[in-house]
C-alpha positions in Angstrom: 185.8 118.4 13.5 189.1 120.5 14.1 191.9 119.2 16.1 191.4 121.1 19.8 187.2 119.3 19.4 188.9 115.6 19.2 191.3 116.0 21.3 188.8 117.2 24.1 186.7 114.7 23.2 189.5 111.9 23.7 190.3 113.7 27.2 186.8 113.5 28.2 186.3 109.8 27.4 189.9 109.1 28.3 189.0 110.7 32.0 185.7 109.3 32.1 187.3 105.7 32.1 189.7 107.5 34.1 187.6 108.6 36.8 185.2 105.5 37.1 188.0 103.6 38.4 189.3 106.4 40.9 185.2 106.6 42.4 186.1 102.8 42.8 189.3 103.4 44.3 187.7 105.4 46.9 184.8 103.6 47.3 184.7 99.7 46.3 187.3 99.0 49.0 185.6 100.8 52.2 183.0 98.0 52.4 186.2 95.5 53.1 188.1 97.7 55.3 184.8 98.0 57.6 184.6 93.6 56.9 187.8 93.1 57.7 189.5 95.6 59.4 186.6 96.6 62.0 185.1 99.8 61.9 187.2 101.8 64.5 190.4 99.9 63.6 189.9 101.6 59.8 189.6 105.0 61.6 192.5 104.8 63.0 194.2 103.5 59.5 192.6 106.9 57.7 194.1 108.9 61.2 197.4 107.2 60.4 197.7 107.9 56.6 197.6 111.4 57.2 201.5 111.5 57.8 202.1 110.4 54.2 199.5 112.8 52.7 201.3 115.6 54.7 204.6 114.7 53.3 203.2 114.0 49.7 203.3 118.2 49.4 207.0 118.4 50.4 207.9 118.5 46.5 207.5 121.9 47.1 205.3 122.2 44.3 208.2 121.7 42.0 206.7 118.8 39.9 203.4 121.0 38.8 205.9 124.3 38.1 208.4 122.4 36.0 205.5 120.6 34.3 203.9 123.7 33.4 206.7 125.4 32.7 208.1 122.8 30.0 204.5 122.5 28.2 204.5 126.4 28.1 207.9 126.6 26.4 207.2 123.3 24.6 204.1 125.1 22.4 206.0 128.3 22.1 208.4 126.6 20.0 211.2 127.0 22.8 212.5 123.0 22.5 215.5 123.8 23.9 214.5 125.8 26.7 211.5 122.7 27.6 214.3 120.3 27.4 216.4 122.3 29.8 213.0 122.8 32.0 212.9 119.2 31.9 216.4 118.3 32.8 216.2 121.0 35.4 212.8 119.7 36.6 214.0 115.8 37.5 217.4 117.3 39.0 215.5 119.0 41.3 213.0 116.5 41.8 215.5 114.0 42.8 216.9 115.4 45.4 213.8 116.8 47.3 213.0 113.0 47.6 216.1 111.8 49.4 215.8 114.8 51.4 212.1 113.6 52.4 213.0 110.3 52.7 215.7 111.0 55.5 213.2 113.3 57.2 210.7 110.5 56.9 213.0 107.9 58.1 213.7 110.4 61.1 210.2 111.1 62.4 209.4 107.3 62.1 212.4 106.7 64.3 211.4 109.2 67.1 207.9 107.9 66.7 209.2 104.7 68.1 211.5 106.3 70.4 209.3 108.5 72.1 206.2 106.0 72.0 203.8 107.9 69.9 201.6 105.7 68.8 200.8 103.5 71.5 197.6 104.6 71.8 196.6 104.1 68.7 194.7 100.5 68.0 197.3 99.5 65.2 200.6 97.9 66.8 203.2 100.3 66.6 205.5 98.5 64.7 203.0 97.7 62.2 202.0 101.3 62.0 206.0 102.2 61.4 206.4 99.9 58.7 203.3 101.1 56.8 204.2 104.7 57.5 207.7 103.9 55.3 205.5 102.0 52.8 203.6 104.7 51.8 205.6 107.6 52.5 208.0 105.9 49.6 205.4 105.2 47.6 204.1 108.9 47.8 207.6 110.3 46.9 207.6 108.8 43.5 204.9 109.9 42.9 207.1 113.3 42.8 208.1 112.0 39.4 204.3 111.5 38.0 203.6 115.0 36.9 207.2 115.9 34.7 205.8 112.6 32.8 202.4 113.8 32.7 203.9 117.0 30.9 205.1 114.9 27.8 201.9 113.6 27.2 200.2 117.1 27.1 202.9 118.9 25.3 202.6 115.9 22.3 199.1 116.7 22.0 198.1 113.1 23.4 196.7 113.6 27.0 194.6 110.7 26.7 197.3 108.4 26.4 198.5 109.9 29.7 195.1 109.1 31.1 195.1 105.9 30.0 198.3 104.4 31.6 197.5 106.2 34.8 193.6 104.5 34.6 195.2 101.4 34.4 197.2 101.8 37.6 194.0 102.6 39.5 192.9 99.5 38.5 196.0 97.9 39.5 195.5 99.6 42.8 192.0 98.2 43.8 193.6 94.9 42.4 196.2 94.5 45.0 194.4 96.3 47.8 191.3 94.1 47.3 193.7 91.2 47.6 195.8 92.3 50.2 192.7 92.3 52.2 191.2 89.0 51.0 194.6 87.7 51.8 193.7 88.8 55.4 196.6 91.1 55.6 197.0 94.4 57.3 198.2 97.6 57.1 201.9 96.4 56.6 200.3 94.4 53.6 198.0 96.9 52.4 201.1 99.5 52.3 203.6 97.0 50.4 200.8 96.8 47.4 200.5 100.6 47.3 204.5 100.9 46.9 204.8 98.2 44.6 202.2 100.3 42.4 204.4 103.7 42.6 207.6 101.4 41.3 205.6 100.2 38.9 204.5 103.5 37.4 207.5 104.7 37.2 208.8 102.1 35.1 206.3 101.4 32.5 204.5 105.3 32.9 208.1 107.2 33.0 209.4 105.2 30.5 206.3 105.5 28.0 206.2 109.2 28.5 209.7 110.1 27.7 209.7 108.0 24.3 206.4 110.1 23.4 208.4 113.8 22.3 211.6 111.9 21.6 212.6 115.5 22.6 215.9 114.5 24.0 217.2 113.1 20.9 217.2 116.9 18.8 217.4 118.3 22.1 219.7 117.4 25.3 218.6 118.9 28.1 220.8 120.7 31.1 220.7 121.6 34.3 219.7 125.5 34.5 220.3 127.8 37.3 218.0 130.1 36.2 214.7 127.8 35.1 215.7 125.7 38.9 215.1 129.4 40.4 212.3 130.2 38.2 210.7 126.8 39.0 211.5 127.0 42.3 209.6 130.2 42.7 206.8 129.0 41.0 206.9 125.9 42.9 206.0 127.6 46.4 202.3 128.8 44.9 202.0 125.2 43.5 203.2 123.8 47.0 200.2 125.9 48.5 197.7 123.7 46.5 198.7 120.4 48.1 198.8 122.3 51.5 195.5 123.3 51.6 193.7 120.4 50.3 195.6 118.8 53.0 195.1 121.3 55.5 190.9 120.8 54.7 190.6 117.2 54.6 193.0 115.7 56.6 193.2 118.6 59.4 189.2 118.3 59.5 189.6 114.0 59.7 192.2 115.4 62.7 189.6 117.7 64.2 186.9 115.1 63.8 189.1 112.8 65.2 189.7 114.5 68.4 186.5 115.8 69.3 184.4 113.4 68.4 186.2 110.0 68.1 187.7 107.1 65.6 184.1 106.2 64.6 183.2 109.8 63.7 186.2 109.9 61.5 184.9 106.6 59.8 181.6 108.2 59.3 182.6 111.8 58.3 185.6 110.0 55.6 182.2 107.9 54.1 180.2 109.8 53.4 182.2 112.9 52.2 184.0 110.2 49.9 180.7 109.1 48.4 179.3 112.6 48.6 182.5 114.0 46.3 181.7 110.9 43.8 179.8 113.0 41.7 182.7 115.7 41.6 184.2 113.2 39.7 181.8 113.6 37.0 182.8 117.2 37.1 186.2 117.2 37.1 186.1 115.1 33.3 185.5 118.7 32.3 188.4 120.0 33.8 191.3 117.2 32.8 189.7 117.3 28.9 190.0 120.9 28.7 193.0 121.3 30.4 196.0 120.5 28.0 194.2 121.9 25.0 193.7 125.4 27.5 197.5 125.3 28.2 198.7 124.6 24.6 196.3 127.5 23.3 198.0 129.9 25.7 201.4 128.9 25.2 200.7 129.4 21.1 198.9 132.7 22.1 195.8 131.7 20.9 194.1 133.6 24.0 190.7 133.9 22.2 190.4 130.3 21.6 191.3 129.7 25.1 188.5 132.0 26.4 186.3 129.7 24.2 187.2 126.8 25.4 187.1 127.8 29.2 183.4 129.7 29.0 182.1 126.6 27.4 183.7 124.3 30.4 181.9 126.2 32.8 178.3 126.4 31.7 178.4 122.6 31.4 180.1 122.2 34.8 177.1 124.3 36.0 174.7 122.3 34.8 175.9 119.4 36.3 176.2 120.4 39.3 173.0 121.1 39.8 171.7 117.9 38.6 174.2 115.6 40.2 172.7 117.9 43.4 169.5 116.9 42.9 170.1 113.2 42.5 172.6 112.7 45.1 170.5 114.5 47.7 167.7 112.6 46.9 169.1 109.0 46.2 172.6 109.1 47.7 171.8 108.3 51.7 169.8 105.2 50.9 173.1 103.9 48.7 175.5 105.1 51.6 173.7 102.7 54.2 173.6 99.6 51.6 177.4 100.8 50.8 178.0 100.4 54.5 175.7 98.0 55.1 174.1 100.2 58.0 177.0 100.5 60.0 177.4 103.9 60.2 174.2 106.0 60.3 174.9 109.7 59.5 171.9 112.6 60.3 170.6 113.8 56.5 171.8 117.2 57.3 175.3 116.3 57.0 174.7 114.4 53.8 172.8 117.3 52.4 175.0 119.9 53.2 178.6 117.5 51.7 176.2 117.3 48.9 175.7 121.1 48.1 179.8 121.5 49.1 180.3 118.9 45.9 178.3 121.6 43.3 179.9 124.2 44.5 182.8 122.7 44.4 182.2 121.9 40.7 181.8 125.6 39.8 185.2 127.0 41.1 186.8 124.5 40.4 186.8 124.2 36.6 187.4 128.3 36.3 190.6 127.5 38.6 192.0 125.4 35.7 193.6 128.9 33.8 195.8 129.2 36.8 197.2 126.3 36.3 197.2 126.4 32.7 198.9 129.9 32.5 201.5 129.0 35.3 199.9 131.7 37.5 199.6 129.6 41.0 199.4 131.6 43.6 195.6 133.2 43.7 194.5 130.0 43.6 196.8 128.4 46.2 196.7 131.1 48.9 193.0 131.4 49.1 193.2 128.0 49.3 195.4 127.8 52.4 193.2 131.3 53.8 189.7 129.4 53.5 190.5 126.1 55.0 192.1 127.0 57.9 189.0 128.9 58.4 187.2 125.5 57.8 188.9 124.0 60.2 188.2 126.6 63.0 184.5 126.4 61.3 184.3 122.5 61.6 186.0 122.6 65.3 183.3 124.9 66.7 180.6 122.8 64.7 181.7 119.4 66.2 181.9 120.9 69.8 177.8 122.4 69.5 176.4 120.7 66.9 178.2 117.1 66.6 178.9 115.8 63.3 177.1 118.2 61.2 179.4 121.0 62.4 182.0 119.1 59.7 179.7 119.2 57.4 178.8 123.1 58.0 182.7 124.0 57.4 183.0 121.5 54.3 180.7 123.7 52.8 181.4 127.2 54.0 184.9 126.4 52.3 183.3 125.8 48.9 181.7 128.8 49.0 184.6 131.1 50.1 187.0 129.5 47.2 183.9 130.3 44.7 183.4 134.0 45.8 186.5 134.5 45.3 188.3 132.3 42.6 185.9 133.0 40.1 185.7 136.5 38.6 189.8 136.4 38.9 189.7 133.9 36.7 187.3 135.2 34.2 189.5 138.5 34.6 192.9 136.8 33.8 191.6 135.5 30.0 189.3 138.9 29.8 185.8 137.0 30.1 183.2 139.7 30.8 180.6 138.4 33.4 176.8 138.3 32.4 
């Protein structure tokens, strides 16, 4: 078995652990939000955490540019260059988080000076203290994907997945106690942050040792990789955007026209719908790295290989993790609940059918990202779910809570159209 085979192979059981523990993330800890929290009380926590997920993008993309950029160079043999990339990359970084942290700090403060969450059934100060919590803890996470980089470029992407699959588990530790504990948002936030510091010292530090590139090579500051990374960085920027943009402006939209407890429901069962994606998405984080560092040697043809294989097996998982969930996946959503919350089968079925889509599109989608080439995938991105949002506004208003549903899908479907023979085209895959 040649090199690129095992080190798929120790992606793919690397993310499978990996992935396990994210469905859990997602899922394992509803059941005690609904417990102990209160059904319309969690609504309003899931309305709330959209502030943090907005500012989470305001890296400007820079952290998946520089990233790619350095592993690019890295495999071309370019040390020096990767090592400036690098520098460049955590220069930059840097001070995009103060800069979001004082724009955080400001719209908390004229959310208490202007009153704006007095309606909301979490007591304002509460809800301000939180909203620091996790904006911090989302702005270290800036930091996550330059580390992520050293892994990939050293050929050991696994390890990568490893330490970060240990931090989920850290997460559902401390969020699971937090709520034992009885604690709220305030407390719920505080084990979230203390997570982030955490990865950053033990996951940062673990990284950087794994090239030892800045012993041979010391990295600077360049003008010229901050502008090329910076350009770069607004197509990466879109990708956050829109994935923002879909679920939390259609959580917002839900929200608004049909009420807290429609959010609860629509946020369930989409989460446990997109379980299965994770499934899919294996694929995608084991071929990855191997994808990127085939490019950046110019090994094109091997790339092609690797990607055409990826996708056939995606496709056939989709449409059995289809079948099963639409069969077998409402019955486990009411236990998971424990029946309170009882969504129509339409809108289960069609979140199902969204997820296999999904799976298709998305696994082509990885040469964007592996050739540094952002912007196809980002802007159609940002073009098809602001049409899911107009989509799911219209649903909601006619056809209740399937209408989410209805744009959930027709989203999938635009990104698939159009996502996939570009990225077939870029490596030179002829369709058949």
């Amino acid at each position: 078995m040649n090199t690129t085979k095992k080190n798929i192979i120790k992606n793919g059981l690397s993310s499978f652990g990996q992935k396990g523990v994210r469905v859990l993330e997602q899922l394992f800890l509803i059941p005690f939000f609904i417990t102990h929290w209160g059904t319309a009380y969690y609504g309003e926590w899931l309305t709330l955490t959209i502030i943090p997920s907005v500012l989470a993008f305001s890296d400007l993309g820079l952290g998946s540019a520089a990233s790619n950029s350095f592993v690019l160079k890295y495999a071309s043999g370019k040390y020096q260059e990767a090592a400036d990339v690098l520098k460049t990359g955590f220069v930059i970084i840097t001070k995009v988080i103060l800069i979001a942290m004082l724009i955080g700090a400001v719209g908390v403060g004229l959310a208490l000076h202007f009153n704006w969450l007095a309606h909301s059934l979490i007591p304002t100060d509460e809800a301000c203290y939180a909203l620091l919590m996790m904006m911090m803890a989302k702005l270290l996470g800036f930091y996550m994907q330059l580390y992520e980089a050293n892994f990939r470029a050293a050929r050991k992407a696994h390890l990568g997945i490893n330490l970060q699959t240990l931090s989920g588990c850290l997460n559902i530790g401390i969020g699971l106690l937090m709520l034992m504990l009885g604690y709220g948002v305030v407390g719920f936030a505080l084990g979230q942050l203390l997570i982030a510091i955490f990865d950053n010292l033990v996951y940062g530090r673990i990284a950087l040792r794994i090239l030892n590139l800045g012993k041979q090579f010391k990295g600077v500051y360049n003008k010229t990789f901050s502008k090329e990374v910076f350009g770069l960085g607004l197509g990466y920027l879109m990708s956050p955007l829109w994935q923002s943009i879909l679920f939390q402006g259609t959580t917002f939209v839900v929200r608004v026209t049909l009420g807290p407890t429609a959010v609860a429901m629509f946020n369930t069962v989409r989460t446990l719908s997109r379980s299965v994606n994770q499934l899919y998405s294996i694929i995608n984080t084991s071929v990855f790295p191997e994808i990127q560092m085939e490019i950046g040697a110019g090994n094109v043809a091997k790339a092609k290989n690797i990607l055409t294989k990826a996708t056939k097996i995606s496709g056939i998982l989709a449409l059995v993790g289809c079948i099963g969930m639409a069969t077998i996946g409402l019955p486990i959503y009411n236990i998971w609940t424990k029946h309170e919350l009882n969504p129509p089968y339409i809108l289960w079925f069609l979140l199902v059918l969204a997820t296999a889509v999904n799976a298709v599109w998305w696994t082509v989608g990885v040469v964007f990202r592996a050739m540094n080439k952002p912007y196809q995938l980002s802007i159609s991105g940002v073009v098809f779910s602001l049409l899911a949002i107009l989509i799911t506004y219209v649903g909601c208003k006619n056809l209740g809570i399937i209408g989410a549903g209805i744009g959930a899908l027709a989203f999938e479907i635009g990104m698939a159209l159009f996502l996939f023979p570009r990225a077939f085209k870029l490596l030179n895959i002829k369709l058949q």
